[in-house]
C-alpha positions, 0 to 999 in steps of 0.5 A: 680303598682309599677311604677304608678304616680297618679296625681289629680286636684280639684276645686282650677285652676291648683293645682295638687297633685302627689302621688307616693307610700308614696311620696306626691308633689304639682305641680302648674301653677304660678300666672300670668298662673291663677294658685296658685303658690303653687307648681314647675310648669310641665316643671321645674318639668320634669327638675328637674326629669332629672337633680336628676337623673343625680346627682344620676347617677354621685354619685352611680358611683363615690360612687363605685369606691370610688372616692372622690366626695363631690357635684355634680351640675346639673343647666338645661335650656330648649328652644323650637324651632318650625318650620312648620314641628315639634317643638324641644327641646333643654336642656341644662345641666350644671354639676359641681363636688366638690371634689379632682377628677382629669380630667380623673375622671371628664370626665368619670362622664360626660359621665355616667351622659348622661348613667341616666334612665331620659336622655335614656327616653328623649333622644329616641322615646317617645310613649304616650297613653291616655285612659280612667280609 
């Protein structure tokens, strides 16, 4: 399958490796979470899936209307709120941009970051199956 992420874990606690395709990570628990530390940990993770895909997001747009964007920043942070009812996640995005673009340019590359494949996933209903291999 082209879109398959295979993710095992053995004997070391916590230390997972993912494989997509060629592509091979590590991803762990810290230390003081009895894991090695080897790795970005799964929430970071999750925040790092979304903050690359706005930052690419940003840089294909600008890239085709020929703007002259030369960095684009991305830093995320996310807190959690639990009520008796249900738990909400807020992340927060803070995008920055290097480069001679003026404010209308900016504004536009704000909203198409929110356009990312990451954000339209986050952002409506999620339905997660768990089922035997």
């Amino acid at each position: 399958m082209d879109n398959e992420v295979i993710v095992s874990i053995g004997k070391i606690p916590y230390t997972t490796t993912v494989h997509y395709g060629k592509h091979q990570l590590t991803v762990d628990e810290p230390i003081d979470l009895g894991g090695e530390d080897e790795g970005i940990n799964p929430i970071p993770l999750l925040l790092s899936s979304l903050g690359s895909c706005k930052a690419i997001t940003v840089k294909m747009y600008a890239d085709r209307k020929d703007w002259p964007l030369e960095e684009v920043l991305v830093r995320l942070t996310h807190e959690v709120q639990t009520s008796e009812q249900q738990q909400t996640t807020y992340i927060q995005c803070y995008i920055s941009f290097k480069g001679d673009l003026d404010e209308v340019q900016k504004q536009r590359l704000f909203k198409i970051a929110e356009k990312c494949p990451v954000h339209k996933i986050l952002s409506n209903p999620i339905i997660i199956t768990s089922n035997h291999l």
